[in-house]
C-alpha positions as YAML, in Angstrom:
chain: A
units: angstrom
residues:
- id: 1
  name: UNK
  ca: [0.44, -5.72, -12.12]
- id: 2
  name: UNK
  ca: [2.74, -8.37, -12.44]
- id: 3
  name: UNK
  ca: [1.12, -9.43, -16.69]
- id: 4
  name: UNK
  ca: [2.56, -5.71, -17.08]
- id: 5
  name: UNK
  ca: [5.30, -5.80, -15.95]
- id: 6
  name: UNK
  ca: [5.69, -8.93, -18.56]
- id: 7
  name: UNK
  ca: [4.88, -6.53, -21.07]
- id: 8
  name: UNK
  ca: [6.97, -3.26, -19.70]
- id: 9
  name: UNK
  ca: [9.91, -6.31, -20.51]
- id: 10
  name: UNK
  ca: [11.06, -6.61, -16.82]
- id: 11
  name: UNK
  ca: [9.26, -9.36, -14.83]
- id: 12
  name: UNK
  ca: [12.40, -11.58, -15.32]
- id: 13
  name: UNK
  ca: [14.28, -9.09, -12.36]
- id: 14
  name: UNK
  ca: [10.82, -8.27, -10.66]
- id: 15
  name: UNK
  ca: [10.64, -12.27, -10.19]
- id: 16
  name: UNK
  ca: [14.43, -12.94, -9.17]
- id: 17
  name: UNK
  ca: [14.72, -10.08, -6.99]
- id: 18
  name: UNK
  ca: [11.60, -8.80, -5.73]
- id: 19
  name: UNK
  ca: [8.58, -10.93, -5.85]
- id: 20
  name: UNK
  ca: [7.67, -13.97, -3.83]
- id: 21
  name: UNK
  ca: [5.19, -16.44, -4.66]
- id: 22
  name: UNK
  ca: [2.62, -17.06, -1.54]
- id: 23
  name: UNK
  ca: [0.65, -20.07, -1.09]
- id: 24
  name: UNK
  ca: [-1.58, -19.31, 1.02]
- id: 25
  name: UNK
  ca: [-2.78, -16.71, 3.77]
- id: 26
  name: UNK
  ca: [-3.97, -17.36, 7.50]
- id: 27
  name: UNK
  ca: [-5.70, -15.14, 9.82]
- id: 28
  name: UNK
  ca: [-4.92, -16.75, 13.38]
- id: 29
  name: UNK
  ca: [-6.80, -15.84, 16.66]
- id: 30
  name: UNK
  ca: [-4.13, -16.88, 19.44]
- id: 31
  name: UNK
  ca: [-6.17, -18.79, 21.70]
- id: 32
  name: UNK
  ca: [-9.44, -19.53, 18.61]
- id: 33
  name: UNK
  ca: [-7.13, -20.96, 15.72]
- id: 34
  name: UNK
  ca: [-7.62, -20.25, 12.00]
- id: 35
  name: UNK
  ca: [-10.11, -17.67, 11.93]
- id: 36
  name: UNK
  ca: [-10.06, -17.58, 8.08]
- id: 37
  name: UNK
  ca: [-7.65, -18.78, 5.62]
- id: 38
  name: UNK
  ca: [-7.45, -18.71, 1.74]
- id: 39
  name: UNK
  ca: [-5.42, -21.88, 0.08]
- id: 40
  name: UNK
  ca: [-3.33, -21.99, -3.16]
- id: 41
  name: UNK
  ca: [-6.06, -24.49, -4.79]
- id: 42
  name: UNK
  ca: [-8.91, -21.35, -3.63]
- id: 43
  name: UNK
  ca: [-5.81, -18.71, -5.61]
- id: 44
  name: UNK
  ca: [-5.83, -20.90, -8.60]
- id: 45
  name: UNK
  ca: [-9.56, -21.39, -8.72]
- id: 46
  name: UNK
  ca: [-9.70, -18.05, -9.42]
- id: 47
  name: UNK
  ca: [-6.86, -17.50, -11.52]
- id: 48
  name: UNK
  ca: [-4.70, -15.48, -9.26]
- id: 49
  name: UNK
  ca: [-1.58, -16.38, -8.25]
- id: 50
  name: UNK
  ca: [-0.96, -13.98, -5.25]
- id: 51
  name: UNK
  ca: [2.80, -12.42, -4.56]
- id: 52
  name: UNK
  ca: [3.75, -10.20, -2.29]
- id: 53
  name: UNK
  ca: [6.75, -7.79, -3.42]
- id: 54
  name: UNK
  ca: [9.78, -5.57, -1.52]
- id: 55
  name: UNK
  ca: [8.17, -2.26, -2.56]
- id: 56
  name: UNK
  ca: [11.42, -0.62, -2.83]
- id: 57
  name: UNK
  ca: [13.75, -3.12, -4.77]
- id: 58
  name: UNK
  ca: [10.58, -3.13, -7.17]
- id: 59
  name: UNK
  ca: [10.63, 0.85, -7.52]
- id: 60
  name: UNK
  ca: [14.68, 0.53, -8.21]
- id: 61
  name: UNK
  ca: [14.69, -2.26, -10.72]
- id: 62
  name: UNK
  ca: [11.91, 0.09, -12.42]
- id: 63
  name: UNK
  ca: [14.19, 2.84, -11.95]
- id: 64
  name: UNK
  ca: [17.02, 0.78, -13.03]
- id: 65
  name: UNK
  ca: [15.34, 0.10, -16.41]
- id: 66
  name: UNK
  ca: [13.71, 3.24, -17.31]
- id: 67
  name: UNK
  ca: [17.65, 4.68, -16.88]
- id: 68
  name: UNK
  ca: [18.38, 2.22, -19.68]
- id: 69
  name: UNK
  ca: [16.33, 4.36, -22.63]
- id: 70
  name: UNK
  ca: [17.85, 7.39, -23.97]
- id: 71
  name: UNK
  ca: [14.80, 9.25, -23.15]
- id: 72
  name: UNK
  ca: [14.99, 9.16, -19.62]
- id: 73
  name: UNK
  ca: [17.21, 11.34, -17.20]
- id: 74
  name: UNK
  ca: [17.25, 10.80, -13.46]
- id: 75
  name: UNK
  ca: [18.46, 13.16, -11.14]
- id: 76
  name: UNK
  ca: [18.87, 12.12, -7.83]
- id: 77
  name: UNK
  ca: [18.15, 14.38, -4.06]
- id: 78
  name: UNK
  ca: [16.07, 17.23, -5.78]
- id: 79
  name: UNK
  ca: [13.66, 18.87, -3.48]
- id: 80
  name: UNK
  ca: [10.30, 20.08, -5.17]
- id: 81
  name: UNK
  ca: [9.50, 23.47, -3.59]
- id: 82
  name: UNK
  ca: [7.21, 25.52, -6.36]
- id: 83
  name: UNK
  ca: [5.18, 24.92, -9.61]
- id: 84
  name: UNK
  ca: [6.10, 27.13, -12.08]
- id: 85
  name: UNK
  ca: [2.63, 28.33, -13.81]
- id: 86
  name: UNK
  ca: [2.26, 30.71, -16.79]
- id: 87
  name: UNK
  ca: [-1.46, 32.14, -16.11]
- id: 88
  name: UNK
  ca: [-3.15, 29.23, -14.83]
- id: 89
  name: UNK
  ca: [-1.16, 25.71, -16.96]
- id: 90
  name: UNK
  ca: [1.66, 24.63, -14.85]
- id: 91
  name: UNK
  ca: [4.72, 24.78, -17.44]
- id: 92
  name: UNK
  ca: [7.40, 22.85, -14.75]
- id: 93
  name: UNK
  ca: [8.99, 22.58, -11.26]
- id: 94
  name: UNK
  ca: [11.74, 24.64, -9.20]
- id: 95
  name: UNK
  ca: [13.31, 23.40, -6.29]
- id: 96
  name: UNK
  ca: [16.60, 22.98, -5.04]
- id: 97
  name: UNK
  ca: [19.23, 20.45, -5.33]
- id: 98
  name: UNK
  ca: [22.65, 20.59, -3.26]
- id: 99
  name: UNK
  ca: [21.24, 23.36, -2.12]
- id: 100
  name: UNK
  ca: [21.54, 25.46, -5.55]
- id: 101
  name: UNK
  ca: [18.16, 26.57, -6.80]
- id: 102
  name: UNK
  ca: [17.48, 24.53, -10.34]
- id: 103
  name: UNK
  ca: [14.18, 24.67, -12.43]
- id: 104
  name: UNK
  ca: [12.52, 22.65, -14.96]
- id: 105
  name: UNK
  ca: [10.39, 23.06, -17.48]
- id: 106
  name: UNK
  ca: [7.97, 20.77, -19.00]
- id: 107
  name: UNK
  ca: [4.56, 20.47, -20.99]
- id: 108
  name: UNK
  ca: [3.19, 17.88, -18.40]
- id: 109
  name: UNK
  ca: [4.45, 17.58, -14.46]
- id: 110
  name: UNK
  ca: [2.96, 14.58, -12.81]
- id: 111
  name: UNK
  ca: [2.79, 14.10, -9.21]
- id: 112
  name: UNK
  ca: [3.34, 10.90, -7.89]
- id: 113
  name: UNK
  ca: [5.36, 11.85, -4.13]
- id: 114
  name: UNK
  ca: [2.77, 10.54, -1.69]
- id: 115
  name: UNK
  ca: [0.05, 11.26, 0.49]
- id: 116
  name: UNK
  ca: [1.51, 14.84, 1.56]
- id: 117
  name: UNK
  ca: [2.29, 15.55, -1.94]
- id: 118
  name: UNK
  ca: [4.03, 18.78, -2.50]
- id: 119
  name: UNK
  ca: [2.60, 18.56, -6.23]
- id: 120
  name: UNK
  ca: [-0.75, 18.40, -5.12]
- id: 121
  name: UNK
  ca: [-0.74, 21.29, -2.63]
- id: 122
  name: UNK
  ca: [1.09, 23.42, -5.04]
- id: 123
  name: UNK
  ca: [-1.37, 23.00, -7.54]
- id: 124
  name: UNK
  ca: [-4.61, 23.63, -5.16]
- id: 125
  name: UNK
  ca: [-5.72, 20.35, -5.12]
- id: 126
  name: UNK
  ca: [-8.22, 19.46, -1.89]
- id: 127
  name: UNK
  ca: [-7.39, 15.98, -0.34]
- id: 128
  name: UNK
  ca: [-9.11, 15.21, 3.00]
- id: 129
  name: UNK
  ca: [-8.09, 12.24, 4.64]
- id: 130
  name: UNK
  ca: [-8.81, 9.98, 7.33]
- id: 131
  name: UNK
  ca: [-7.16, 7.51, 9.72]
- id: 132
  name: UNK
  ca: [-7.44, 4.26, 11.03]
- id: 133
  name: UNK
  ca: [-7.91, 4.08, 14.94]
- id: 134
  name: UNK
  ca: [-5.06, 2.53, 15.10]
- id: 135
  name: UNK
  ca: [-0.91, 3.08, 13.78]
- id: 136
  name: UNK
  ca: [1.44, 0.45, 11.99]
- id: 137
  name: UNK
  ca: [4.66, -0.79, 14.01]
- id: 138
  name: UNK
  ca: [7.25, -2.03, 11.28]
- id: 139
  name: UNK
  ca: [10.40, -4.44, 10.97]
- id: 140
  name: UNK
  ca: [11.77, -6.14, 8.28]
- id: 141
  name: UNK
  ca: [14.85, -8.17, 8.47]
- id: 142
  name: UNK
  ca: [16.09, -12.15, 7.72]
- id: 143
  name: UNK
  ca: [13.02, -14.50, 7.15]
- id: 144
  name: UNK
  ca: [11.90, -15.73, 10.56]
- id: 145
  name: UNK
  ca: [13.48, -19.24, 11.47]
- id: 146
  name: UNK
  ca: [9.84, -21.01, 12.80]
- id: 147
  name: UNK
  ca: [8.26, -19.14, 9.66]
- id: 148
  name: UNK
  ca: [6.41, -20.94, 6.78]
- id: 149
  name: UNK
  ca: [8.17, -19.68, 3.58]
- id: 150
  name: UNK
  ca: [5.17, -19.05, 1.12]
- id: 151
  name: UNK
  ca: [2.14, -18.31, 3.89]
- id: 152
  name: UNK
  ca: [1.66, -14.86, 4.43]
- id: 153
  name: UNK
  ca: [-0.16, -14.98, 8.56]
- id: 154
  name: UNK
  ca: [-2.77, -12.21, 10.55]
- id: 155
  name: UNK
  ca: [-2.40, -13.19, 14.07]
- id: 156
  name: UNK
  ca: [-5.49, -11.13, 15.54]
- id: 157
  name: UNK
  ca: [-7.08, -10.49, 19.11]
- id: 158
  name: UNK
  ca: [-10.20, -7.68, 18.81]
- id: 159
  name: UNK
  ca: [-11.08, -7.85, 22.21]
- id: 160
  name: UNK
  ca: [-6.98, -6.20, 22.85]
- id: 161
  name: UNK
  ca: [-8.17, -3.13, 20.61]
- id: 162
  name: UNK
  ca: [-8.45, -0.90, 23.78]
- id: 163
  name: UNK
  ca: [-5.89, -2.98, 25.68]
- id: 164
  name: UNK
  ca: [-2.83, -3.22, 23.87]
- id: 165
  name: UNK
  ca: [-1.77, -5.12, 20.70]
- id: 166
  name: UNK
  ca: [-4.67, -5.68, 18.66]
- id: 167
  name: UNK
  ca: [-3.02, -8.01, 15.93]
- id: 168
  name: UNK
  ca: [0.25, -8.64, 13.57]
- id: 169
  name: UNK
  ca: [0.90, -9.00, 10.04]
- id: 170
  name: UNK
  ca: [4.21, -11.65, 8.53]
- id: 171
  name: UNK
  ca: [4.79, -11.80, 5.39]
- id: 172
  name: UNK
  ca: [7.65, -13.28, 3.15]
- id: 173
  name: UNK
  ca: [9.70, -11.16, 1.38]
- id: 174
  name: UNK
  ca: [12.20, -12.46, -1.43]
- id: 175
  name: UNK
  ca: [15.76, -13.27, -0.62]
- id: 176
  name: UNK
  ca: [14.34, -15.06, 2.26]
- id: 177
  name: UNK
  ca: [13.52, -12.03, 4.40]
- id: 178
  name: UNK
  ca: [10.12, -11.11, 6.25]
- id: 179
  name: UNK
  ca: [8.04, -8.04, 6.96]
- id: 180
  name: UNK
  ca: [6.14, -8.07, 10.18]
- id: 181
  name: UNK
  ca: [3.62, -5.39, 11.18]
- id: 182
  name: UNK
  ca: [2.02, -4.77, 14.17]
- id: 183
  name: UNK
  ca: [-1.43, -2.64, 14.48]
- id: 184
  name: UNK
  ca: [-1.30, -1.22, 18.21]
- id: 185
  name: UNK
  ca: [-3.26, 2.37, 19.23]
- id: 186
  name: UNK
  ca: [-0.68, 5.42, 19.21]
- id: 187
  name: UNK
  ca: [-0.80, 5.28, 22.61]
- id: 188
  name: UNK
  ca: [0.49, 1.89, 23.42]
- id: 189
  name: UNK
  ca: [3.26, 2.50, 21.19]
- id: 190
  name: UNK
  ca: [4.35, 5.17, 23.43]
- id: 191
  name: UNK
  ca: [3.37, 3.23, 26.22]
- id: 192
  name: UNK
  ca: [5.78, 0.08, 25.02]
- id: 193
  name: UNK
  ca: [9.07, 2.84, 23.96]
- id: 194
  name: UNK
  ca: [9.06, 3.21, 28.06]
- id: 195
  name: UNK
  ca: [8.57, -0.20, 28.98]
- id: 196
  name: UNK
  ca: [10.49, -2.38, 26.10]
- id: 197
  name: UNK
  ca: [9.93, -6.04, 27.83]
- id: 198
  name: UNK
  ca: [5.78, -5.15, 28.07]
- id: 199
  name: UNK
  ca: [6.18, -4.90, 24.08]
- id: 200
  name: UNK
  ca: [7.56, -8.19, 23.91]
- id: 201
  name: UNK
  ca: [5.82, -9.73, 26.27]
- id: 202
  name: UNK
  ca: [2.33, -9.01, 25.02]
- id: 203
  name: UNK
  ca: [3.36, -9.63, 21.52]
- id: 204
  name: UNK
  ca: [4.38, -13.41, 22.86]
- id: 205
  name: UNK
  ca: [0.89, -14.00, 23.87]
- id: 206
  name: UNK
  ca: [0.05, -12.90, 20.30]
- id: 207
  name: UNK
  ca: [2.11, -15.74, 18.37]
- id: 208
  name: UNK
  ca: [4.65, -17.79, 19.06]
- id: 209
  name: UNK
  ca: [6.54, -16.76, 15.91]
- id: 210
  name: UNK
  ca: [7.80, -13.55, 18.60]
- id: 211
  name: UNK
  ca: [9.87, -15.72, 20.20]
- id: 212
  name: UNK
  ca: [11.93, -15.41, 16.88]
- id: 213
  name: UNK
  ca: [11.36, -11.88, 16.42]
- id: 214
  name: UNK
  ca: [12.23, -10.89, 20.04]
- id: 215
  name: UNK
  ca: [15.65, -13.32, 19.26]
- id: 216
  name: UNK
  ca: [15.96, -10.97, 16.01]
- id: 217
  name: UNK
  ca: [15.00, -7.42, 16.49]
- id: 218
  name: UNK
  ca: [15.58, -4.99, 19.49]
- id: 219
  name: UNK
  ca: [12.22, -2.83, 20.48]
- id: 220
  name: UNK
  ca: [11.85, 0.38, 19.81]
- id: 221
  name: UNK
  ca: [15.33, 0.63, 18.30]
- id: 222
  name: UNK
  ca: [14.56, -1.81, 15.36]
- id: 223
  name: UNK
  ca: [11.01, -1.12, 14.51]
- id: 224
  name: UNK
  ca: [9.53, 2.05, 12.43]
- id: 225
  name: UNK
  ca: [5.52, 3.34, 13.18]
- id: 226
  name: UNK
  ca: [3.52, 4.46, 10.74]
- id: 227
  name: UNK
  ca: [0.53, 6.33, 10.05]
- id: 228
  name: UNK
  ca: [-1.83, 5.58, 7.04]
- id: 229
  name: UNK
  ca: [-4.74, 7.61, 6.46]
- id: 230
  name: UNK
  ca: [-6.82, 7.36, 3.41]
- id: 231
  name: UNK
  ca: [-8.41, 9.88, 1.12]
- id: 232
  name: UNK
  ca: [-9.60, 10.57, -2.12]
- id: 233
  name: UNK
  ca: [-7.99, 13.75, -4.50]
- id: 234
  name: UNK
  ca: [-11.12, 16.27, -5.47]
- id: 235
  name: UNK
  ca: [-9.56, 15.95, -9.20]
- id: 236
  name: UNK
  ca: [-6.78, 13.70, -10.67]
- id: 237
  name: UNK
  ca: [-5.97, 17.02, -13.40]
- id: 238
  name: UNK
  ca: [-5.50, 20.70, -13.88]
- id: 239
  name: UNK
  ca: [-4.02, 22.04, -16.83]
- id: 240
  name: UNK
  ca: [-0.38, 20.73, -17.42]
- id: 241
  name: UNK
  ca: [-0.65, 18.34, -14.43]
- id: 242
  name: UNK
  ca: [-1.70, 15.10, -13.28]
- id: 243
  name: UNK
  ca: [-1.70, 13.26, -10.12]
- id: 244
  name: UNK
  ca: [-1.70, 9.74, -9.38]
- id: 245
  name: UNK
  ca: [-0.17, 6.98, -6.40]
- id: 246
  name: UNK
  ca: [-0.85, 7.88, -3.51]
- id: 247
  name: UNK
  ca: [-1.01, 11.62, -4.14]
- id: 248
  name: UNK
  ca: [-4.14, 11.09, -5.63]
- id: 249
  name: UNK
  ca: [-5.70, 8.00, -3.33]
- id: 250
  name: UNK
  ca: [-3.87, 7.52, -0.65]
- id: 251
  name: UNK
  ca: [-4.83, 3.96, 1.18]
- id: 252
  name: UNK
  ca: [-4.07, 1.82, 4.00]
- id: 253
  name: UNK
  ca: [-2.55, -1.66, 3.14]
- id: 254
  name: UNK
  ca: [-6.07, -3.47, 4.14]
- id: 255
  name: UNK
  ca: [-7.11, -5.08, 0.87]
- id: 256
  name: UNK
  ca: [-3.48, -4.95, -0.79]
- id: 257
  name: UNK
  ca: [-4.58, -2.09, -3.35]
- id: 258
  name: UNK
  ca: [-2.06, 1.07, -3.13]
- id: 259
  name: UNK
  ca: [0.98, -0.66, -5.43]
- id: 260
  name: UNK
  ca: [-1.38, -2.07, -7.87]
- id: 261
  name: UNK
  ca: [-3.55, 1.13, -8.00]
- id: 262
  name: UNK
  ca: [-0.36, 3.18, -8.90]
- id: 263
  name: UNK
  ca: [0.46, 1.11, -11.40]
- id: 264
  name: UNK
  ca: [-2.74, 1.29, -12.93]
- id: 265
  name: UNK
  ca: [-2.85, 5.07, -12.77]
- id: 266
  name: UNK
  ca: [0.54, 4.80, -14.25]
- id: 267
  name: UNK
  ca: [-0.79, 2.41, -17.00]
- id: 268
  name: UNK
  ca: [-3.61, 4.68, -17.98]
- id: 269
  name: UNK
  ca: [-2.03, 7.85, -17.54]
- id: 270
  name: UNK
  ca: [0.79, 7.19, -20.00]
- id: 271
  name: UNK
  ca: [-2.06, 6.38, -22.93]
- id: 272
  name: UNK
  ca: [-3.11, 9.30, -22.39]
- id: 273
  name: UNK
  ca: [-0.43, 11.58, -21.71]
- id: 274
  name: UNK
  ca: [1.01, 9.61, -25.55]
- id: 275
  name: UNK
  ca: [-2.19, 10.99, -27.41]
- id: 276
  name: UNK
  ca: [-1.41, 14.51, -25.71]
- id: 277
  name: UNK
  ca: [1.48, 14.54, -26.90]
- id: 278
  name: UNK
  ca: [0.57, 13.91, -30.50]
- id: 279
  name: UNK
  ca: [-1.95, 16.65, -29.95]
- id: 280
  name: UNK
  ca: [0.01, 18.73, -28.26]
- id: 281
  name: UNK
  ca: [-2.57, 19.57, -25.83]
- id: 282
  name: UNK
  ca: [-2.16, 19.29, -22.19]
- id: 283
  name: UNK
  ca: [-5.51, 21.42, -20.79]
- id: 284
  name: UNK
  ca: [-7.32, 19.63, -18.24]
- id: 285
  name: UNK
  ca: [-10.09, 18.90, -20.19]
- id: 286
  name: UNK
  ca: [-7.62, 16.90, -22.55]
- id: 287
  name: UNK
  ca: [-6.43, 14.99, -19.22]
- id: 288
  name: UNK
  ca: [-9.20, 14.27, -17.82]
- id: 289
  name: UNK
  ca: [-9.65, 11.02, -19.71]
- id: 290
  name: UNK
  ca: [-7.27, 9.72, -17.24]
- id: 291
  name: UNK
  ca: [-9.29, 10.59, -14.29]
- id: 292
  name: UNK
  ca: [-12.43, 9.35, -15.81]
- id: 293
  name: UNK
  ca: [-11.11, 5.99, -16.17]
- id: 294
  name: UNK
  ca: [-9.29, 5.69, -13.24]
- id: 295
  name: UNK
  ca: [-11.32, 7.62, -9.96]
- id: 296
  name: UNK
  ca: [-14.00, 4.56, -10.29]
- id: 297
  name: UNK
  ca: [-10.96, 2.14, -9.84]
- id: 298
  name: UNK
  ca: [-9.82, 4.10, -7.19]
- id: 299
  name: UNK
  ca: [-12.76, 4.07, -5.49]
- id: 300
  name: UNK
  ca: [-13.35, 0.91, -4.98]
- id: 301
  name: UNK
  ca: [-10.15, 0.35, -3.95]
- id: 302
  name: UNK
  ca: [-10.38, 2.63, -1.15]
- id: 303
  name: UNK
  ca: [-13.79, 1.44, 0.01]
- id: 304
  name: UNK
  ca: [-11.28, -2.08, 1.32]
- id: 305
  name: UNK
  ca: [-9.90, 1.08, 4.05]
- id: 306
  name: UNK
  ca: [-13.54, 2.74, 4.67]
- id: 307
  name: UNK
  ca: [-14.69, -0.77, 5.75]
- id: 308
  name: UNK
  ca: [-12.14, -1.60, 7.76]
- id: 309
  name: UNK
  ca: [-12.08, 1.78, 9.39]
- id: 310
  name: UNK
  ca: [-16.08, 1.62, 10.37]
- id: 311
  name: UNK
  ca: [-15.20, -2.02, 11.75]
- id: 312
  name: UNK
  ca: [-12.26, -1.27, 14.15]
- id: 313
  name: UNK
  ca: [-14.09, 2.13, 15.15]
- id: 314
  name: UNK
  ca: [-16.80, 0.40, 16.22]
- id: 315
  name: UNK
  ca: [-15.00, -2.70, 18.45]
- id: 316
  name: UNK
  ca: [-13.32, 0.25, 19.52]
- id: 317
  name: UNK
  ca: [-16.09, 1.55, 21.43]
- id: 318
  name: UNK
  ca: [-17.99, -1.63, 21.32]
- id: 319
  name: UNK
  ca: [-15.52, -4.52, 22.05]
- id: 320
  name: UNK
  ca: [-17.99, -6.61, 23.01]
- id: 321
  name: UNK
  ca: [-18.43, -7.08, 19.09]
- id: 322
  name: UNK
  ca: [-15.72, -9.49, 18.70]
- id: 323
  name: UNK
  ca: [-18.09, -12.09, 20.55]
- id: 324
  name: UNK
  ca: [-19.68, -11.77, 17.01]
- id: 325
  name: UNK
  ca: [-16.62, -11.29, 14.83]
- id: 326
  name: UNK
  ca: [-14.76, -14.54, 15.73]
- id: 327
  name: UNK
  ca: [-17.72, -16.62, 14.90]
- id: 328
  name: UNK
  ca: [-18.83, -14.63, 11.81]
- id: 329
  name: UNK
  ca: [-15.17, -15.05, 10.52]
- id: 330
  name: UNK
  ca: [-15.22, -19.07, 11.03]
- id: 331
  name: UNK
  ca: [-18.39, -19.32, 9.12]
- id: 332
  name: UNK
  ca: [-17.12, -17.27, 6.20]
- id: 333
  name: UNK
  ca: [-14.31, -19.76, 6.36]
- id: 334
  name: UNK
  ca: [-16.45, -22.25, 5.50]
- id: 335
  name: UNK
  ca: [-18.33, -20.60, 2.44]
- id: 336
  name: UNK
  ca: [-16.44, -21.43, -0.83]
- id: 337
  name: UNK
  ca: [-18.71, -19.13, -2.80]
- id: 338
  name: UNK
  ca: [-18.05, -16.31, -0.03]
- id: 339
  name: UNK
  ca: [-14.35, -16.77, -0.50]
- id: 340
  name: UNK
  ca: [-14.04, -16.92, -4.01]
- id: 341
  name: UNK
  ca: [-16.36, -13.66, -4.52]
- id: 342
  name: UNK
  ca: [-14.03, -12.25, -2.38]
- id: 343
  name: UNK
  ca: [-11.04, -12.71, -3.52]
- id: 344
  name: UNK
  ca: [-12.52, -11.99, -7.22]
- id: 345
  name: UNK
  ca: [-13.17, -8.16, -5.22]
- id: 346
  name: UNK
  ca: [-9.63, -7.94, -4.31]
- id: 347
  name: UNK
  ca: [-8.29, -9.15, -7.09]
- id: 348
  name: UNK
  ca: [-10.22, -7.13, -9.63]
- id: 349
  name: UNK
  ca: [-10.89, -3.61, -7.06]
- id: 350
  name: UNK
  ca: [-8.09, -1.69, -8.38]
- id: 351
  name: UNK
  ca: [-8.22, -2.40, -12.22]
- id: 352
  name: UNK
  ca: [-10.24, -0.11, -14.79]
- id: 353
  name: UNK
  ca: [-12.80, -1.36, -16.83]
- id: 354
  name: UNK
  ca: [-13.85, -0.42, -20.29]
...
């Protein structure tokens, strides 16, 4: 993603404003230690210098850029209601904007607006989804003062799955800021908005690094949750339209996949939308190069969230399984060849191949 944005002409801002360099990552078991932990000398072996980026800076400076070429217009707080169709091509958009009713017209609309996509139910598109057993409890705020700069850390607990908090996610973001996450059944999150201290003192048994947070952040008021089901679109294409993002695959953030898929869709789909437009022809069947090159891709991207949704469903009614998981985690820690293979899988899961 990153070698693209090198050749898009804007990973000078993307690396000064919203990418930070990790050295490492640690999955932590609170009373076990390092479960499992990839080093910057394992990164380099493979040739894959891990960052992790501020999602929304990186979608402005983009924004930011693409404003800069005569060919672009942005228009800002415009609500997609309707495709317009002429038999069965979709020919544009109408929606409403200040609350005035506006439409557009276009040879191509794509839909890139998220896993409830308005694009994609508009246009008949079937998207079934699932969810993770779990929900995603979110802060982000001033880099964490006991917090190693460049680690990214997975403080986990399996056995809490039916309990409580089952683990947390901190991450570095640039301008010295951090992103924590915690993974916690809906239920205990309701549970916790009632009682605020039992948050914070469960979370303290999880890792110390909550001492900070607890100094930092004020529960429920501070934090965000989150559902992320996953899914896969029954077709990327109809005629006049494409899909991509998370419209078209939405993931969870196990495996690190949903940015770099969508800019992969985004790299393909532009090819191919280029030789449409020389050939003025947008029919499906003239799209569906883009599909064929990317729904493999996407695939295996999303297989990182079907594996990690059989695993926590079944320590969810089998919690007896993290006798095994905690061991079978330290062993894989200790298998170079393991490691490497896998991080060759993540690395390499959301990229098209000729």
């Amino acid at each position: 993603t990153l070698k693209f944005f090198k050749q898009l002409g804007i990973s000078e801002p993307i690396y000064k404003e919203a990418a930070r360099p990790l050295s490492g990552i640690r999955m932590v078991h609170p009373q076990k230690g390092t479960l499992l932990e990839f080093s910057q000398q394992e990164f380099r072996q493979n040739h894959m210098p891990p960052h992790f980026t501020d999602p929304a800076k990186t979608r402005s400076i983009l924004i930011e850029q693409a404003c800069q070429l005569d060919s672009v217009e942005l228009i800002h707080s415009f609500e997609v209601t309707t495709l317009l169709k002429q038999d069965d091509t979709v020919i544009g958009i109408s929606g409403k904007k200040e609350g005035k009713e506006i439409e557009l017209h276009a040879p191509i609309v794509i839909g890139d607006d998220g896993g409830r996509s308005i694009i994609r139910q508009q246009a008949g598109i079937s998207l079934k989804t699932k969810e993770l057993p779990f929900v995603f409890v979110t802060t982000a705020g001033p880099l964490l003062p006991t917090m190693e700069k460049t680690i990214g850390q997975a403080w986990v607990q399996p056995h809490n799955i039916n309990k409580g908090i089952l683990g947390a996610v901190f991450m570095p973001l640039p301008q010295n800021r951090n992103a924590t996450v915690f993974l916690m059944k809906e239920e205990f999150f309701n549970l916790y908005q009632v009682s605020p201290g039992l948050f914070y003192e469960q979370a303290k048994r999880l890792s110390p690094l909550c001492n900070d947070l607890e100094n930092q952040y004020k529960f429920p008021h501070d934090f965000v949750m989150i559902h992320r089901p996953f899914g896969h679109a029954s077709t990327y294409v109809k005629n006049g339209i494409a899909i991509m993002g998370d419209a078209a695959h939405p993931v969870t953030p196990v495996g690190g996949q949903g940015a770099n898929a969508s800019v992969s869709d985004a790299m393909v789909l532009a090819e191919v939308i280029h030789a449409a437009i020389e050939e003025n022809n947008f029919s499906a069947k003239r799209l569906s190069e883009y599909e064929q090159k990317r729904r493999p891709a996407n695939k295996r991207s999303l297989k990182f969230s079907q594996r990690a949704n059989l695993n926590f469903s079944l320590m969810e009614k089998f919690p007896f399984l993290e006798n095994l998981l905690v061991p079978l985690l330290q062993h894989f820690n200790k298998n170079p060849k393991k490691k490497n293979k896998f991080l060759q899988t993540v690395s390499k899961g959301f990229l098209s191949y000729p």
